[in-house]
C-alpha positions in Angstrom: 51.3 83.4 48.2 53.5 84.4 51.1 54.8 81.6 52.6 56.0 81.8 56.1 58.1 80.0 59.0 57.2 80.6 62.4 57.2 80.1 66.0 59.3 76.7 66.5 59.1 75.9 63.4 55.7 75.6 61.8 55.0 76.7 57.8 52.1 78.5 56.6 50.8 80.9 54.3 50.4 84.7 55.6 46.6 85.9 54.2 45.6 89.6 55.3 45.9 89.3 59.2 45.9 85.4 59.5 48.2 82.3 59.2 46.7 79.5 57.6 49.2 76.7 58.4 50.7 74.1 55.9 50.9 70.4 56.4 54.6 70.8 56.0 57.7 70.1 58.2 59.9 73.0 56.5 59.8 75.3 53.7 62.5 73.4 51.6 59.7 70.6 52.1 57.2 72.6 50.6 58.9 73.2 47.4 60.7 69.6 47.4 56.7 68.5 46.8 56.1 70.6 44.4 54.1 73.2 46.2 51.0 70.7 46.7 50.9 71.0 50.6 47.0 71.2 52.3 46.4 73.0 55.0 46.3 71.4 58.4 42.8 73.8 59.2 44.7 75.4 62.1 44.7 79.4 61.8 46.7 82.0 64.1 46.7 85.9 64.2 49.6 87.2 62.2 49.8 89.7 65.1 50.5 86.5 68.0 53.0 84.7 65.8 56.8 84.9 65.6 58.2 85.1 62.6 61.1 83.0 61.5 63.6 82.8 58.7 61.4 81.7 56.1 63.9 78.8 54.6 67.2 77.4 55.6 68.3 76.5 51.9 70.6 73.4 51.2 72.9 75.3 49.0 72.7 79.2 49.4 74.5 80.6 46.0 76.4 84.5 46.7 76.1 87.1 43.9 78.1 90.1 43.7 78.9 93.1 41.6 75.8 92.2 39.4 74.5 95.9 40.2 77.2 98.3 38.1 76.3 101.2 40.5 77.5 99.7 43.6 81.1 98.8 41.9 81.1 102.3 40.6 80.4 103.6 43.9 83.5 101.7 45.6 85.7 102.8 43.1 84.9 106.9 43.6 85.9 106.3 47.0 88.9 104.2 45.9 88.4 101.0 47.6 90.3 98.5 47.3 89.2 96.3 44.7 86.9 96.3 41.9 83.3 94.3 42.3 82.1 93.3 39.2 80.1 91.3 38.0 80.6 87.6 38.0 81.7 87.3 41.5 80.1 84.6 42.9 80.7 82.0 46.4 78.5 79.8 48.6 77.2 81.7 51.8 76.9 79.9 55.0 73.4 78.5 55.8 74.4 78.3 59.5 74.5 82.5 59.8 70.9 82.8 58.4 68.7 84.5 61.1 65.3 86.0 60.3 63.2 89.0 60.7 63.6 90.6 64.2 66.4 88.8 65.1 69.4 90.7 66.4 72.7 90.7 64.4 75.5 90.3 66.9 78.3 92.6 66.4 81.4 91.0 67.0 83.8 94.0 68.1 86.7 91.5 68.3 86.8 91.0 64.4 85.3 93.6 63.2 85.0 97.2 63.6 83.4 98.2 60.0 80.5 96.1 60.2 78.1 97.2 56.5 74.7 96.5 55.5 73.8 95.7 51.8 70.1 95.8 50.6 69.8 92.4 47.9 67.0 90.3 46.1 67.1 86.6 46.6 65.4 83.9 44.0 64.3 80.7 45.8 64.5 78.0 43.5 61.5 75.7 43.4 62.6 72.8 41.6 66.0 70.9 41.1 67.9 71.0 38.0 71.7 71.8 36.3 73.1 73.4 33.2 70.0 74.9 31.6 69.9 78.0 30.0 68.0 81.6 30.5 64.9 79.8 28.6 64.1 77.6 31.0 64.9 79.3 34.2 61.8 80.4 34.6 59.9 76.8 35.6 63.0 76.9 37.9 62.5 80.0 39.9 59.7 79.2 42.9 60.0 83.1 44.7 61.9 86.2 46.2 62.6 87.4 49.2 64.6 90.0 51.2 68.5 89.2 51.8 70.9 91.8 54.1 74.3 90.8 53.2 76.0 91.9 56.8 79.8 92.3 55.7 82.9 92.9 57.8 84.7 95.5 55.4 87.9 95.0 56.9 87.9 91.3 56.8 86.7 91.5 52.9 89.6 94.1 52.2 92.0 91.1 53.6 89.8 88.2 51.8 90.1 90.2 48.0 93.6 90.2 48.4 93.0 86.4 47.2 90.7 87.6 44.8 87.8 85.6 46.7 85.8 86.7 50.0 83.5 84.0 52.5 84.6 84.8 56.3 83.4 88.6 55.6 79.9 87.5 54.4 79.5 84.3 56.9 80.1 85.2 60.4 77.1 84.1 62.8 74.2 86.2 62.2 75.3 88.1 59.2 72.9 86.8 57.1 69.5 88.1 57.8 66.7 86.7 55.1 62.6 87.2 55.2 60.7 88.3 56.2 58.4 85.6 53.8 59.1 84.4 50.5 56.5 86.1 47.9 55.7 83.5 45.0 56.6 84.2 41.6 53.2 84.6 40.4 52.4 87.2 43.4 55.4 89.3 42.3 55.0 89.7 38.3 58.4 91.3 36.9 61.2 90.9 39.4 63.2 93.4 37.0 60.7 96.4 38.3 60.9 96.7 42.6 61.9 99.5 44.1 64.7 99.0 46.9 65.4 100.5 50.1 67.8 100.3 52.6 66.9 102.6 56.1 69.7 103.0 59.6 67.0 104.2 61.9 64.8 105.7 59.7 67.7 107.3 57.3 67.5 106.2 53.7 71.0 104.9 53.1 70.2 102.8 49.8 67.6 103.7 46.9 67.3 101.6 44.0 65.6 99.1 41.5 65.6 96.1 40.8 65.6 97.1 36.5 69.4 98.2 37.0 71.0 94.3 37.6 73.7 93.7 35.0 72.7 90.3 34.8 68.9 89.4 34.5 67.2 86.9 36.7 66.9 84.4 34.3 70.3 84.5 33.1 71.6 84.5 37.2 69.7 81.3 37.8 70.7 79.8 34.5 74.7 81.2 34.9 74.9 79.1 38.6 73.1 75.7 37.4 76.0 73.8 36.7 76.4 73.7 40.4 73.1 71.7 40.9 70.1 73.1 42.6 67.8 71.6 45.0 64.5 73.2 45.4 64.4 75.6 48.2 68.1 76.6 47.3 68.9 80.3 47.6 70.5 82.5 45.0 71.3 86.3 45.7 71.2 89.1 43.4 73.9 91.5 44.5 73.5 94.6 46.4 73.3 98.0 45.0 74.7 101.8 45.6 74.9 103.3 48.9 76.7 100.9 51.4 78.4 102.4 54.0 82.1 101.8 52.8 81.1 104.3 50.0 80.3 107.0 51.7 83.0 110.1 52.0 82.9 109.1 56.0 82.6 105.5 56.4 83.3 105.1 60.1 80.1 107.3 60.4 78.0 104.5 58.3 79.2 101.9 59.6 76.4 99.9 61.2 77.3 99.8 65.5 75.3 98.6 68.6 71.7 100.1 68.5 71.0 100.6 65.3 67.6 99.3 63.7 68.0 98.3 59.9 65.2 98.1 57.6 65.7 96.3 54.3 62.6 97.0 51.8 61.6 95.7 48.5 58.9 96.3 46.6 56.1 93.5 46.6 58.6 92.2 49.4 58.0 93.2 52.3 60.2 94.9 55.2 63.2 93.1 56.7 63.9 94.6 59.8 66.7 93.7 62.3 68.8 95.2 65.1 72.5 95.2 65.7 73.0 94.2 68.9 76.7 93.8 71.2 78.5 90.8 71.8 77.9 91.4 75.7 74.2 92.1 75.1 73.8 88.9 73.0 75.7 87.0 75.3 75.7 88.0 78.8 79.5 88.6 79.1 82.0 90.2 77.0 84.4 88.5 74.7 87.0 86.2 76.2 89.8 84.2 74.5 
């Protein structure tokens, strides 16, 4: 199933060139009962419908360095800090936008604004502290995740050792464009990635190179409870902008279209958009 949010609001399920809507009032709802929603009988072109951000998790559980290609590709470059794996923070629910939705550049904190292709699991049903065994009855779906980041800000943030801010500025988190159910996606360890700045390919992979499998990601962040509908990301993989020889080149800016593919997935694709264009007037203190 590809399970949808749309228009203001409304859930359904996306089959060929129709939405069949849910008798649902959210997609955490749909997965809080179990997945045994009918259908309210109402059906709308996929075509005349706006798609949403398919969930708004209650916890949304960060990821990083799980891929060893993207740490070894900071580190040619020298930046500053090592990712590896078993980084891992909350990301802020409240930045979550969806597919077609512009992200605002903020040119008054940032001016190295990065894109970073990743896999999110959507956890179906609640639990804590299991292990890799059971993780599968706990895993409901995927979807598409663009981890927006302010390199400049994260630079500052690692000092610490942590990073958030980077990460959770509004709009930075762009998710969808559905959620694809476990069953329709088979092995999550076998998707091809790609990452595309108006049309250029600027990040290749698969999902089979993760450090850390899926099972053993879910069952690593249970301790800190799930609820069903919860969000957990897989990391990103080689080929962010900050790794390139010129960065400042890469570096996302006003205009650009970014399209964030996976295999079996779909196609996440979002604009970046100015402050002044989002907002009508430019920044002011």
């Amino acid at each position: 199933m590809k399970l949808v949010t749309f228009d203001d609001g409304l859930v359904g399920r996306l089959a060929d060139d129709l939405v069949l809507e849910l008798d649902t009032a959210s997609a955490r709802e749909f997965f809080e009962r179990g997945g045994s929603v009918p259908e309210t009988g109402r059906r709308f072109r996929a075509s005349e419908v706006r798609l949403r951000a398919p969930i708004v998790p209650k916890k949304f559980f960060h990821t990083a360095g799980n891929f060893r290609e993207h740490h070894d590709d900071l580190a040619r470059v020298n930046w500053s800090h090592p990712v590896n794996k078993g980084i891992v923070f909350f990301q802020n629910v409240d930045a979550i936008i969806g597919p077609g939705d512009p992200v605002v550049y903020p040119a008054h904190l940032t001016n190295e604004l990065d894109y970073e292709l990743e896999m999110a699991v959507v956890i179906g049903k609640p639990g804590k502290f299991f292990g890799a065994e059971q993780a599968a009855e706990h895993i409901a779906g995927y979807l598409i995740f663009n981890d927006i980041t302010a390199r400049d800000i994260q630079r500052r943030e690692m000092e610490s050792g942590v990073f958030s801010f980077s990460k959770a500025i509004d709009t930075f988190c762009p998710i969808g464009p559905y959620i694809v159910t476990a069953d329709e996606v088979g092995d999550p360890h076998d998707l091809d990635m790609e990452l595309r700045v108006n049309g250029q390919v600027r990040q290749k992979s698969n999902t089979a190179k993760m450090s850390v499998t899926i099972p053993e990601l879910v069952a690593y962040h249970s301790p800190q409870v799930y609820s069903a509908g919860d969000l957990i990301t897989t990391g990103t993989v080689a080929g962010v902008a900050a790794s390139t020889d010129d960065p400042f080149a890469h570096y996302l800016k006003p205009g650009d279209v970014v399209e964030a593919e996976i295999e079996k997935l779909g196609v996440l694709r979002n604009r970046v958009v100015s402050w002044e264009d989002a907002y009508g007037a430019p920044w002011a203190e």
